[in-house]
ROKOL-674077 format. One record per residue (C-alpha): x, y negated, z; residue in one letter. Coordinates in steps of 0.02 Angstrom, whole numbers, plus 32768, in hexadecimal, padded with zeros to 4 digits. Layout:
<atoms>
XYZa ...
</atoms>
This chain:
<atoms>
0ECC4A4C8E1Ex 0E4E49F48DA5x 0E5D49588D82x 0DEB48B28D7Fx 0E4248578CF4x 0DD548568C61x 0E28488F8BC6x 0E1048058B64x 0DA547708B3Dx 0D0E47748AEDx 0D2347308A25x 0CE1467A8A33x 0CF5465F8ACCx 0D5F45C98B1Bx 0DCF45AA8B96x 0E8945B18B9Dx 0EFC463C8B77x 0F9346538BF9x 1037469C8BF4x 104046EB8C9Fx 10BE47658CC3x 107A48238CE6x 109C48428D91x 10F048FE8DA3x 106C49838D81x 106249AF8E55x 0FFC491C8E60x 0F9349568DD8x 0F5E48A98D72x 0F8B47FA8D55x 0F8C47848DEDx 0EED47068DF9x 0E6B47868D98x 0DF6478D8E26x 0DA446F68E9Bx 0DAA47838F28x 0E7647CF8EFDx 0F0E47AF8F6Cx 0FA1477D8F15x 101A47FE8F36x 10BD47C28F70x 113847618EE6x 11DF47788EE0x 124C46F48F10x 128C46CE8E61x 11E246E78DEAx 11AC46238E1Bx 124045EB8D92x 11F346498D04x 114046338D2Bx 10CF45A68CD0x 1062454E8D3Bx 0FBB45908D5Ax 0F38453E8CF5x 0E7B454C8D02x 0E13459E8C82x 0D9E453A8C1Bx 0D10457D8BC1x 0D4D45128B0Cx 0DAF456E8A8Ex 0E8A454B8A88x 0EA644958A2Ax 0F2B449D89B4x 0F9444268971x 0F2D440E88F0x 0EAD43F68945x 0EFD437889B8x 0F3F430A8939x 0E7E432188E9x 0E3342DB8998x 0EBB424189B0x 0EA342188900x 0DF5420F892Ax 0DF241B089C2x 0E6741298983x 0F0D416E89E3x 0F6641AD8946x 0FD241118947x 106A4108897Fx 105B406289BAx 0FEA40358A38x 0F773FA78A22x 0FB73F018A62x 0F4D3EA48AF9x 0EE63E368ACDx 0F3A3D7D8B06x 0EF23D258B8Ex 0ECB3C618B43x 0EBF3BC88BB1x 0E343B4B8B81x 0E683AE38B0Ax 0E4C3A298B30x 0E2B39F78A6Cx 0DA43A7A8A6Ex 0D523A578B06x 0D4039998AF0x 0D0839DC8A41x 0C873A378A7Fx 0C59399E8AEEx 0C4238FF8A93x 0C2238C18B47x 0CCF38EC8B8Fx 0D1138968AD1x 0CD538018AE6x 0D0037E48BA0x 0DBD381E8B74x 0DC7379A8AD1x 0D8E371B8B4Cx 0E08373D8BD1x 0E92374B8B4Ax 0E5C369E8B07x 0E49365B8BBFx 0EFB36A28BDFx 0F4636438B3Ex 0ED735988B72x 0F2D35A88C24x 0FEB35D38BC9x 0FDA35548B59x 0F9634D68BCEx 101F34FD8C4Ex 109B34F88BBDx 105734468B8Dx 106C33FC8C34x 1121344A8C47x 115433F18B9Bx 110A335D8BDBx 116433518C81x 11FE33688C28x 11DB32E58BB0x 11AE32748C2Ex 123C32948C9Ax 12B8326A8BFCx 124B31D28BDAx 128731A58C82x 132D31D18C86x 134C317A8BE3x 12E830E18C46x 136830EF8CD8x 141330F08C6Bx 13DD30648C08x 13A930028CA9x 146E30308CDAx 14BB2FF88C3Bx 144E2F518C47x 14842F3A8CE2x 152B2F5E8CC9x 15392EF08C36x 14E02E628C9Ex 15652E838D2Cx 15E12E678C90x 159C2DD18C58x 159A2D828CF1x 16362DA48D22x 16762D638C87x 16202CBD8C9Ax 165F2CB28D51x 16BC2C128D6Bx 17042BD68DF5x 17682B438E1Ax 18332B458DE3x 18852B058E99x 18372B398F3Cx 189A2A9D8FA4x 189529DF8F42x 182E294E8F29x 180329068E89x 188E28828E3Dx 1858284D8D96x 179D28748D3Cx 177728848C85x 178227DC8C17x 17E727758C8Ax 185D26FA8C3Cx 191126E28C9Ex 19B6267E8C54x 1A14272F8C52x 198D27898BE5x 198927748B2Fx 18D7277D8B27x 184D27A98B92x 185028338C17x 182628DA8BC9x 1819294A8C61x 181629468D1Cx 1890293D8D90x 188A29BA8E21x 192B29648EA8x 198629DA8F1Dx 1A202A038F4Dx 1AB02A608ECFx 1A972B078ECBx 19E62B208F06x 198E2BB38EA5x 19322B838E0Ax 18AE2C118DE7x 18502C418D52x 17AD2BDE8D3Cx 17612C8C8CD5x 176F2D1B8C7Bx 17D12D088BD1x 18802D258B84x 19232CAA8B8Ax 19462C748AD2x 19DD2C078B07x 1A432BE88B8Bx 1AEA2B7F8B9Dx 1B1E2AE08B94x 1AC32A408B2Ax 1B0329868B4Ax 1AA229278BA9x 1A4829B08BCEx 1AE029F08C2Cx 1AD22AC98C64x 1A162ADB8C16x 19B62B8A8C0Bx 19152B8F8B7Ex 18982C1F8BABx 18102C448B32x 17602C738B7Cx 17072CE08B31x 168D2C648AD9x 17242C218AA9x 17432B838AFAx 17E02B598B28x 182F2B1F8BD4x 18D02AC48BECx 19362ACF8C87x 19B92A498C81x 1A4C2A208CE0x 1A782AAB8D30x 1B022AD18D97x 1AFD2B998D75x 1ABB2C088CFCx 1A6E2CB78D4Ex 1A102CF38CCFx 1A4B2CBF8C16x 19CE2D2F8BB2x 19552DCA8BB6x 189C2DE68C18x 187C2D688CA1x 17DE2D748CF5x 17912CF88D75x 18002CCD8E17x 188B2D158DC2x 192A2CA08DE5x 198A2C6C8D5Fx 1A002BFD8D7Fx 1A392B768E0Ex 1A172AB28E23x 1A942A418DE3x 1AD5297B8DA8x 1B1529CE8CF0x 1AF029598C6Ex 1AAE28978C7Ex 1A79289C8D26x 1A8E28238DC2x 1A7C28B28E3Fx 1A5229718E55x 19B729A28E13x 19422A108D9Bx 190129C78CF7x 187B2A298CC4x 18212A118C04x 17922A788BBCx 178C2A738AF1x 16EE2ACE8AC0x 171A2B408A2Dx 17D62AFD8A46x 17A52A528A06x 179229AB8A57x 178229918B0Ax 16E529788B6Fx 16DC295B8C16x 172729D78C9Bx 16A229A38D25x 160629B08CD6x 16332A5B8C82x 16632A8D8D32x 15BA2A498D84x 15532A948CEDx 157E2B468D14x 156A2B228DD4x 16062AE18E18x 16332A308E71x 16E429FF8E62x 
</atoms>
């Protein structure tokens, strides 16, 4: 039988050359010469040795030399391939840059935005100062008024015996006194309560002559005030403060009868008069 495979390919001619196996001479040519042949039947093991069919082109068989020729000359002879190009966001330097617009309505919000920090930074100082202003205002307001409470308390007086009547005043003259009367004379009955007139200190307490049982408290300007003739001492040195009691009413001493004899001696010197030193700071015997 004749067959239609052509023998060979013309010289210059392209296309590409196959490897196909020959089929066995009863089929009388290779398989796929003819557009109008039948391939003959293939045995069930020939499809593991047989390249896949490929289509004839009209260009000549590329080497590798002629491969590495054409990717040197279209840029693909490098190994590595050419990195992506990165995708940049907008910068904001260069786009107010490019604006002088957009600049200058960003410096003035920046400079409005410091004006409102500062401002808002001023007033916060400024509350705080004013509320330590105040503060300070309130504490020494307290330690006035604490130290006025003080003061007044020390210059509380109050009378010595709560139950008498009056006996003897200042300067009177009397054939059992020495010389003139140098207190006043506050009658009761023996052992009534004799109270601190203020706020001050016992110096001295015990007995003195005619005197008889006397206490001496200091005030704190220091005048001095005599309690005399006593029957009891309570409180024979130490703090006193006003209303405090001291000691009990007595006939120690040069006396006729039971009673208090109270002197003041500014500064612990002579005596004035009881009465008017009790009147002047707002107290009638």
């Amino acid at each position: 039988m004749a067959s239609s495979h052509s023998p060979a390919h013309p010289s210059g001619s392209t296309g590409t050359q196959l490897l196909d196996h020959p089929w066995p001479p009863a089929y009388g040519g290779a398989y796929g010469e003819g557009p109008d042949e039948t391939a003959p039947p293939q045995p069930a093991d020939s499809n593991r040795h047989r390249m896949p069919r490929q289509t004839r082109g009209t260009g000549p068989l590329l080497g590798v030399t002629a491969v590495a020729a054409t990717l040197g000359a279209t840029g693909f002879a490098s190994a590595t391939p050419a990195a992506a190009p990165a995708v940049v966001s907008p910068d904001e330097t260069t786009v107010l840059s490019a604006d002088p617009g957009l600049a200058l309505a960003a410096r003035i919000q920046q400079q409005a935005d410091s004006q409102r920090t500062a401002a808002e930074e001023g007033a916060r100082l400024q509350a705080a100062k004013e509320a330590e202003v105040k503060r300070a205002a309130q504490q020494e307001e307290a330690r006035k008024a604490a130290e006025a409470a003080e003061k007044a308390k020390l210059a509380a007086i109050q009378l010595p015996v709560r139950d008498y009547f009056l006996s003897a005043h200042y300067g009177q003259s009397a054939s059992y006194w020495s010389h003139l009367h140098t207190g006043l004379d506050f009658a009761a009955s023996t052992g009534t309560p004799v109270y601190s007139v203020g706020s001050g200190t016992i110096t001295s307490a015990g007995w003195s002559g005619s005197y008889g049982y006397r206490i001496i408290q200091t005030l704190p300007d220091g005048t001095e005030i005599w309690y005399c003739h006593l029957s009891s001492i309570i409180k024979a040195s130490g703090k006193v403060v006003p209303g405090q009691q001291i000691g009990k009413v007595g006939a120690t001493g040069n006396v006729t009868g039971p009673h208090l004899h109270l002197e003041v001696r500014p500064d612990g010197g002579a005596p004035v008069d009881p009465e008017s030193w009790l009147e002047q700071r707002g107290l009638t015997p």
